[in-house]
N, C-alpha and C positions, 0 to 999 in steps of 0.2 A: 297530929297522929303519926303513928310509929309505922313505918313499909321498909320491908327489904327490897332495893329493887336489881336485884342481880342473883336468882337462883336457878338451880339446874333443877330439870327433873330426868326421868327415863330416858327421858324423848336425846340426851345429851350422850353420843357416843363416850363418856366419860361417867357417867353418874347411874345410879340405881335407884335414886327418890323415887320412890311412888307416890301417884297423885293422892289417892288419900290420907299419907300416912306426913306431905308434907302440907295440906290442909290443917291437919289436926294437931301436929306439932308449932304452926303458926301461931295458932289462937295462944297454944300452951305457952309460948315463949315469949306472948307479949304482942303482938303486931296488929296493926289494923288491915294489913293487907299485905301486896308483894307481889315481884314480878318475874315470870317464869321467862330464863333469858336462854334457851337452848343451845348450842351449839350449831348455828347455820340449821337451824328449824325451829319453823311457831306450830308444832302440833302441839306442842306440852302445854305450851301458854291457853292455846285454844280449848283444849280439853281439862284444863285444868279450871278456867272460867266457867266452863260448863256443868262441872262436877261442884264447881263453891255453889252454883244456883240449885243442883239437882239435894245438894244434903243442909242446904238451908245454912253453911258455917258460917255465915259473915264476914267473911275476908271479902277485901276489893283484889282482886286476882288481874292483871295487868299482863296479857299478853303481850310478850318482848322475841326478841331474838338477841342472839351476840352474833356479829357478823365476824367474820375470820375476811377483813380487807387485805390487799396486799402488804401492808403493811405492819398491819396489829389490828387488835379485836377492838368494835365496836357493840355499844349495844343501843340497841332502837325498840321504844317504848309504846304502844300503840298502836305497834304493826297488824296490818291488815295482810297482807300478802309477803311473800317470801322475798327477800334478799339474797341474790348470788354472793359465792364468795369468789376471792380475788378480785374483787374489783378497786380501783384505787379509793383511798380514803373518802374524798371529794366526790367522786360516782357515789360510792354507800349513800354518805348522807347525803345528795342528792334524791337516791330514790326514798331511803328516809323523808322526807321533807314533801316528794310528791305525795304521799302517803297521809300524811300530815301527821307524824309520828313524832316525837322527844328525841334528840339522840344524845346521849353519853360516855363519854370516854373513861373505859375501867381502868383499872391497875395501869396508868399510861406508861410506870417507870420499871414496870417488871418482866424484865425481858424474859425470864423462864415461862411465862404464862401467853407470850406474844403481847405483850405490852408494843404500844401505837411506837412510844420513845418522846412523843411530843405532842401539845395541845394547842399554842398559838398559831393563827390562821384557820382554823377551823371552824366550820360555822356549826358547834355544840351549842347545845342549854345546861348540862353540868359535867363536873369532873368529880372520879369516883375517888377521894382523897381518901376512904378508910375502907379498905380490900382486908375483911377478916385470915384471910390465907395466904395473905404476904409473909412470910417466917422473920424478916426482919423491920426495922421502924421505916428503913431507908427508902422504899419505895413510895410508901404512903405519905412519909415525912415531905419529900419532891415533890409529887401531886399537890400537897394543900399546900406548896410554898410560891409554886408557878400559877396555880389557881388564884390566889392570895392576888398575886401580883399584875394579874389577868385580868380580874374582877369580874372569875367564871364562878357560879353557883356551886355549892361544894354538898355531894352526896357520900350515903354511906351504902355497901354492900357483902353480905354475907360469900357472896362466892359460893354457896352452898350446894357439896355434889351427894351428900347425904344427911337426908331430913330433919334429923337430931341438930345440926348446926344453921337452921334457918334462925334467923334473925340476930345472928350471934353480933350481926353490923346493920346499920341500919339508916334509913334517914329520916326525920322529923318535919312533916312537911305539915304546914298552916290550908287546915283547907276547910271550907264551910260546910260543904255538903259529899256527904260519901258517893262516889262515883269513882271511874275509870278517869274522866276526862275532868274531873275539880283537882285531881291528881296531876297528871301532866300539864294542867294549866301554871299549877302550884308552882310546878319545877320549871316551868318556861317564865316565869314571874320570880326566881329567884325564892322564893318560899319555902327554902329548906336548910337543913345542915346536920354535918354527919355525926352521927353518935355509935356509942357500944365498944366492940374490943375484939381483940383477934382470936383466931380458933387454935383452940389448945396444937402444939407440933403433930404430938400425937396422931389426931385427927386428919390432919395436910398425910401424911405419909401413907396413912389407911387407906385415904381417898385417893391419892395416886396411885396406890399401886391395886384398887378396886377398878378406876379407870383401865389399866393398863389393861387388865384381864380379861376385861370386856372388849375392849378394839382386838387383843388376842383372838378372843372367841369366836368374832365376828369374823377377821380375817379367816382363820378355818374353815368355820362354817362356808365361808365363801370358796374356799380353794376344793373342801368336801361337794358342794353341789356344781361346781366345773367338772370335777372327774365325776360323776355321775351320768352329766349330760351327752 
């Protein structure tokens, strides 16, 4: 079965997906499921689970986070509770783990995105070797060649900070029975591998500078109700 598991929604100081519009674009694109990986929050994933059961879409909806470690960003699958950020890599997954959540290492080689830089010694279950929002092969190419070499489980993910580009990257994971957790077993079992293609330039540019405007906003709005107080 076909899952993105690396999407943004609202909840992502960077993205404007709405939860229903990136439901509905799932199904459209192909996917059996997919994981809402926020930006240092599991509201989106949470709510987003909730809203796959309330309109009956049949997506397996996978609450995640992306942790911002001191390091570079991770992402943790199965999250039950929140992850601090700045914590050293080794804390994250740690508390990952107490959790008994999946943890994967995105984009390791792209430093624009806070990529980690590196993946051996880590105690991961897979490495995200095809980041649809990498602009060139370089990043993604290093990922599956140290994974390769690791003989780390190799996923794919959309990176997706608006709706239209879910599932544009994907991973193909062997699993019997649809759930959340036939899912994560898949991937801690090696039962996967990455497929699809990158998100047109175009697209990277729109959504950065949609992010920008949004932490813009945000900051305002914040400096607006200071001087009010």
């Amino acid at each position: 079965m076909r899952f993105d598991l690396h999407v943004h929604s609202l909840f992502s100081k960077d993205s404007n997906a709405c939860i229903d519009d990136i439901l509905e674009l799932a199904s459209k694109n192909g996917l059996d499921g997919f994981a809402i990986c926020d930006h240092d929050s599991i509201e989106g994933g949470i709510a987003c689970a909730k809203r796959a059961v309330e309109t009956g879409s049949g997506q397996i909806v996978i609450p995640g986070i992306e942790v911002s470690s001191s390091k570079g960003h991770i992402l943790v699958l199965g999250v039950k509770e929140k992850i601090e950020a700045g914590l050293s890599p080794e804390e994250t997954i740690k508390r990952a783990r107490a959790q008994g959540a999946v943890v994967i290492i995105p984009h390791p080689f792209k430093m624009t995105s806070h990529g980690i830089g590196y993946v051996e010694g880590l105690d991961i279950d897979a490495v995200e070797v095809l980041n649809s929002r990498c602009l060139t092969d370089g990043p993604n190419s290093k990922a599956r060649k140290v994974a390769e070499q690791l003989g780390i489980p190799q996923v794919g993910g959309s990176d997706a900070h608006e709706a239209v580009m879910i599932g544009r990257s994907y991973a193909e994971i062997d699993i019997s029975e649809r759930s959340v957790e036939a899912v994560l077993d898949a991937i801690r079992q090696g039962k996967t591998s990455p497929g699809g293609c990158k998100t047109p330039p175009s697209f990277v540019v729109k959504q950065m500078f949609a992010g920008h405007m949004k932490k813009a906003k945000k900051r305002f709005m914040k400096l607006l109700k200071q001087e009010t107080v």
